[in-house]
N, C-alpha and C positions, 0 to 999 in steps of 0.2 A: 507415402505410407500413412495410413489412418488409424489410429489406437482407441478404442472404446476404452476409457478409464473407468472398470468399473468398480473398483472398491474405495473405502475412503470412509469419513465420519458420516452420520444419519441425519439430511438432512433432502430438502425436496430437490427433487430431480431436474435437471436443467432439459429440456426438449433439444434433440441434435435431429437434423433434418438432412434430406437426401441432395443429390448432385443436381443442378436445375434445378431448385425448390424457389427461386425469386420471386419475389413476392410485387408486385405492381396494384396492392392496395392505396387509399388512400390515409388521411389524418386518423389514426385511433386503429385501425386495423392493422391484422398482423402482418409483419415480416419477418427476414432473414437476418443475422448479422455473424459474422466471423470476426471472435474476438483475438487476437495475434499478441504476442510473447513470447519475446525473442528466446529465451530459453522459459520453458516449461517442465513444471510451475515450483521454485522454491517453495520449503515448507514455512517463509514470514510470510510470502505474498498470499494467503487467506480472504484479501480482500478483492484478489482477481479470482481464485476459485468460489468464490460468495457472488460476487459481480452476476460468473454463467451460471450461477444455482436459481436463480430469483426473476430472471427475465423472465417476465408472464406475455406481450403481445409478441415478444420479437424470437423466435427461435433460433439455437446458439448452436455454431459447433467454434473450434478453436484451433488456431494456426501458429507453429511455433517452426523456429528455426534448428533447437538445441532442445531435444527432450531430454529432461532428468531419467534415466530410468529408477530411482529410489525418490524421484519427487511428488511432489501433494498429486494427491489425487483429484477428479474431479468428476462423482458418480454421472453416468449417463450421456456424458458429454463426450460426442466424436471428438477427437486430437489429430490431427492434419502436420503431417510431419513437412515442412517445402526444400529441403533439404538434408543431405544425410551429414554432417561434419568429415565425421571420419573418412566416409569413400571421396567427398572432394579433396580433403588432404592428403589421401595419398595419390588420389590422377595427379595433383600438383605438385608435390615432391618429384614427380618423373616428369616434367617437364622443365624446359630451360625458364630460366630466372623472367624472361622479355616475353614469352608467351602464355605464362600467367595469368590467369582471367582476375580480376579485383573480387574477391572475395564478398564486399559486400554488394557488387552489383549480381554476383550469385545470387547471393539470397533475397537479392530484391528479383529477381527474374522468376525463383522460386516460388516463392510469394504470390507475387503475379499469374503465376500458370494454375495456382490454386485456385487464384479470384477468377481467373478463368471457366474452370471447372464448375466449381459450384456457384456462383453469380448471386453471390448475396445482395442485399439491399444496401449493409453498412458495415467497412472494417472499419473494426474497433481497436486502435494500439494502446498498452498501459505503458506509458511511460514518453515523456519526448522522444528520448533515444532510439527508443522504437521505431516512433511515431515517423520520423526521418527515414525509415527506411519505406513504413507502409505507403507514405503518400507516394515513394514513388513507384515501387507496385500499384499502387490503385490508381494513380495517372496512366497507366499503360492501358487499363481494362476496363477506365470508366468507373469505378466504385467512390462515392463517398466515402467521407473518412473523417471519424473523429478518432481526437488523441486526447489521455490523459495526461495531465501532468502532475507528479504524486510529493516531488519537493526537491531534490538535488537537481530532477533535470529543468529548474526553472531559478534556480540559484545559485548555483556552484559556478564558480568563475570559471570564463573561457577558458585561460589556460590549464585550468584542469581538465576540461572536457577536452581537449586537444590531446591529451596524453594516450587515448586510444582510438581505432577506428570510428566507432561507433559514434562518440561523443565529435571528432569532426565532422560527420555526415551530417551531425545536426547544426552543428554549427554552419558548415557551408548551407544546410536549406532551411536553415532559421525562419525567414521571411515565407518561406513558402507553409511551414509548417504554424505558424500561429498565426501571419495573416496573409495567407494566401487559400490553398486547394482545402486544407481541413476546418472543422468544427473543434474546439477548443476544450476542454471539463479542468475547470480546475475544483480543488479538492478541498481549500480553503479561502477567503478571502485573500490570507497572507498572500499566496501564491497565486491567487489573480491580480493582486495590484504588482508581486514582482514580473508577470507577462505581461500586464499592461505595460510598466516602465522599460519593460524589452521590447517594446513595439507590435503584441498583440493589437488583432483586432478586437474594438470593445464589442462588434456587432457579431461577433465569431465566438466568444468567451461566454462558458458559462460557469457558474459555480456549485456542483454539485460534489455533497461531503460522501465520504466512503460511511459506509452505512454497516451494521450487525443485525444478526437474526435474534433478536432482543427475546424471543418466545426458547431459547436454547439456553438462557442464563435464569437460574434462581435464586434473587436477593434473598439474603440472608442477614439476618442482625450481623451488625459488627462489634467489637472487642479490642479496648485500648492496649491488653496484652496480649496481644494477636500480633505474629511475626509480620513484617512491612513485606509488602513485593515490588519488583521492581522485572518488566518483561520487557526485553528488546535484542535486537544483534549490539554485540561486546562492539563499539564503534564510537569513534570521540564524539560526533553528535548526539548520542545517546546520552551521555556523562553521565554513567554511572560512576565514575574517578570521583565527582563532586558526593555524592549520593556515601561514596564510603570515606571520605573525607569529616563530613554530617556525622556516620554515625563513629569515627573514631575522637571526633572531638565532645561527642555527645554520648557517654557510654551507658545513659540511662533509656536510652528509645531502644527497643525491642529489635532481635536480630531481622536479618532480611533473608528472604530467598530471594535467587536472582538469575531467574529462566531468559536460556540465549545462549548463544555463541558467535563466536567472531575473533580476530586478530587480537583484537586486545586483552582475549581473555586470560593468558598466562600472566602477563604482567599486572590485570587486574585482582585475580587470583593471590599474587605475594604481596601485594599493598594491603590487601585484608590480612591475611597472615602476619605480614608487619608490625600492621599497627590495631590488630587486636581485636579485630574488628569478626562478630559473628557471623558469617553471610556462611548461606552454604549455595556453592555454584552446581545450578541442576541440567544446565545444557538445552540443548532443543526440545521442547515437550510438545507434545498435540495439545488440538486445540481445547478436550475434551479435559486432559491434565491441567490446563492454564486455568480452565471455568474452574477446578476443583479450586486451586492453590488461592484462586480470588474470593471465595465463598471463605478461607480459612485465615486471611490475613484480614489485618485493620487498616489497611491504607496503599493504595498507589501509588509510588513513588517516581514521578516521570522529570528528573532535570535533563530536558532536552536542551540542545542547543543552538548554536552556527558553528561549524568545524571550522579550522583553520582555512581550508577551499571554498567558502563558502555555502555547504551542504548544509540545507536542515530542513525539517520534518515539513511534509504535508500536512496532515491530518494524522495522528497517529492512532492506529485503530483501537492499541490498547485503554487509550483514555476511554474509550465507548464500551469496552469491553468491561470494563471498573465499573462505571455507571452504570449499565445495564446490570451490574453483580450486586448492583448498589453499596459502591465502595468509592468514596470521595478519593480524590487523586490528589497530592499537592507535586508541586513542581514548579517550572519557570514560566514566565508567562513567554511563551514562543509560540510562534509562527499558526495552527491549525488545533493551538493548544489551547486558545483564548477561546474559540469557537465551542467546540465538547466541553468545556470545565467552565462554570462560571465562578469567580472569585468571589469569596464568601457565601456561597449557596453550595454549591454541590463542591467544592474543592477550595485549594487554596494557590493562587500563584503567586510568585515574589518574580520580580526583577530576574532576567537573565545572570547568570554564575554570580546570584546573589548566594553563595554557600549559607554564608551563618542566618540569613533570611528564611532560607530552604531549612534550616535545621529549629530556626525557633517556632516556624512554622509547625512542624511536624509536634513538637513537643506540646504546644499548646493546643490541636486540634486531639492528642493523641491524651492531653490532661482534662479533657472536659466531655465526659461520655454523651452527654446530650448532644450536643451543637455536633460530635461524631455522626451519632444516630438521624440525626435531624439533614449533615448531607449525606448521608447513603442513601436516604429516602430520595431527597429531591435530584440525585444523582440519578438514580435510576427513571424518574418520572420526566427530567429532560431530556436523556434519551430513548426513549419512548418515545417520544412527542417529538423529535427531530434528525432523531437518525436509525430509526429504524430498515432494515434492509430494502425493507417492500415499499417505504415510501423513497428512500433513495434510488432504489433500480428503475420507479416507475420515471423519474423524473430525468435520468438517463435516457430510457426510451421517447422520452418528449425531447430530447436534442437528435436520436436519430431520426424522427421525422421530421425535424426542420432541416438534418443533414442531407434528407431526402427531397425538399422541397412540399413536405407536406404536412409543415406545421401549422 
């Protein structure tokens, strides 16, 4: 099944190309690539619907296992369904327990008959876990393959990842998947030295940051009484808990809006209520909503962290998203956080679940209107200059021609 998505936010159109369109150019000219997601496309991942908007040599369509039908869109972009969930579940329910096919070599076979079909140059998987299943579709067919790795799937302790299918896949093809058949992206330095310490290859590993359409945000002056924002999924790596912690111990910093959803949001929800605390919880907003809410508050507020399992950030896209708004960020200095935010120029970091660090920080960037103004500027002028979309995509496209052998 193939799905043209074509509504969605205003933005340039990703090029989807026909069945046989392979490309057998060389270094700089164009090809094909099939970017694959396992389930397609939640409305956080932005930065995989930005990915197939921005590709200019290599034309995109997209391969998923699990369509959302209420999920992001992605204008112009064919979606390549490789299996249906529901009709395999139910052939499998009528069959006895021993006859069974393994579910995930389904959708690797899936997969596979796709690469088939259309014979791109380069799949593309976001995420390790993915990525474990495409190598071994694209072993079957012959296709290069690079994976991203965006930060839980390069952190999180094994026995977490053992707790469902998917995360064993990768773990049983660990070796194969970062130094074996694929090409490597990771998203931060953080998360390239934790794949090198996992036994990536260095000659496989490349480091490119998730990037923003920087010309889609309008810096705006900021304002020390301007409500704080704080955008992410309700999730203990997030710590948002420390964030209202901060401001119930500090009842003088300005309330917060606090865009997201997730598991934790009820009980985050009564700790504000608790203890007193102003936040108002606005839920899932597009991306169109977030550019507004950042144009209207004084500061980013990002205490990321390491989860109990090991889990933590990539690169988080909203830091880029703040700076390109030209809105300094403070938060912890974590993992792809250090990279987007420079400490004392465009934002502020403090020590990980450094709370009362996180709070005195805020107060004194939030009591000195200059030194405000002075990083929103430079916030936005460094990303600009290093993570904008079109320089991030094009440099993408320099790992799938070396994927290709034609770097």
């Amino acid at each position: 099944m193939t799905r043209l998505m074509e509504d969605g936010p205003s933005s340039p159109v990703g090029r989807g190309w026909p069945a046989g369109a392979g490309s057998s150019g060389g270094a700089g000219e164009p090809g094909t690539v099939t970017v694959y997601r396992r389930t397609f496309l939640p409305p956080s991942e932005t930065f995989v619907r930005d990915h197939l908007l921005h590709l200019q040599r290599y034309a995109a369509r997209a391969a998923t296992t699990y369509l959302i039908p209420t999920g992001m869109a992605v204008p112009g972009v064919p979606v390549d369904v490789a299996v249906d969930r529901r009709l395999v579940s139910r052939l499998r329910r009528r069959l006895p327990s021993a006859l069974r096919a393994d579910q995930l070599l389904d959708e690797e076979r899936g997969l596979a008959h796709l690469l088939s079909i259309h014979r791109p140059d380069v799949l593309h998987a976001h995420f390790g876990t993915d990525g474990a299943l495409a190598v071994g579709a694209a072993g079957r067919v012959g296709v290069p393959t690079v994976v991203t790795f965006h930060g839980y799937d390069a952190t999180v302790k094994p026995e977490a990842l053992r707790e469902d299918a998917i995360g064993r896949l990768l773990l049983d093809r660990w070796q194969s998947v970062v130094a074996g058949r694929a090409h490597v992206i990771a998203v931060s330095r953080f998360i390239a030295d934790q794949l090198l310490d996992r036994g990536a290859s260095p000659s496989r590993l490349h480091v490119v940051p998730c990037g923003v359409d920087t010309r889609l945000f309008t810096p705006t002056p900021t304002g020390a009484h301007r409500p704080l924002l704080f955008v992410g999924r309700l999730v203990e790596k997030k710590g948002c808990d420390d964030l209202l912690r901060v401001l119930s111990a500090r009842p003088e910093l300005p309330p917060v809006d606090i865009v997201g959803d997730g598991p934790l949001r009820g009980e985050l929800e009564q700790t504000a209520r608790r203890s007193g605390v102003q936040a108002r919880f606005l839920g899932t907003r597009s991306s169109d909503e977030v550019r507004a809410l950042m144009r209207q508050c004084s500061v980013v507020v990002m205490p990321s962290r390491r989860a109990a399992q090991g889990d933590t950030e990539g690169l988080p896209v909203t830091s880029l998203e703040a700076g390109a708004s030209g809105r300094p960020v403070v938060g912890y200095a974590h993992s792809g956080l250090i990279d987007s935010v420079i400490s004392g120029q465009t934002g502020t970091l403090v020590p990980e679940r450094d709370v009362e660090g996180l709070g005195r920080s805020l107060v004194e960037l939030l009591g000195d209107e200059v030194r405000l103004a002075e990083f929103g500027v430079a916030a936005r002028e460094h990303v600009v200059a290093n993570f904008d979309i079109r320089s991030t995509t094009e440099r993408i496209e320099q790992v799938y021609d070396v994927a290709r052998g034609r770097g």
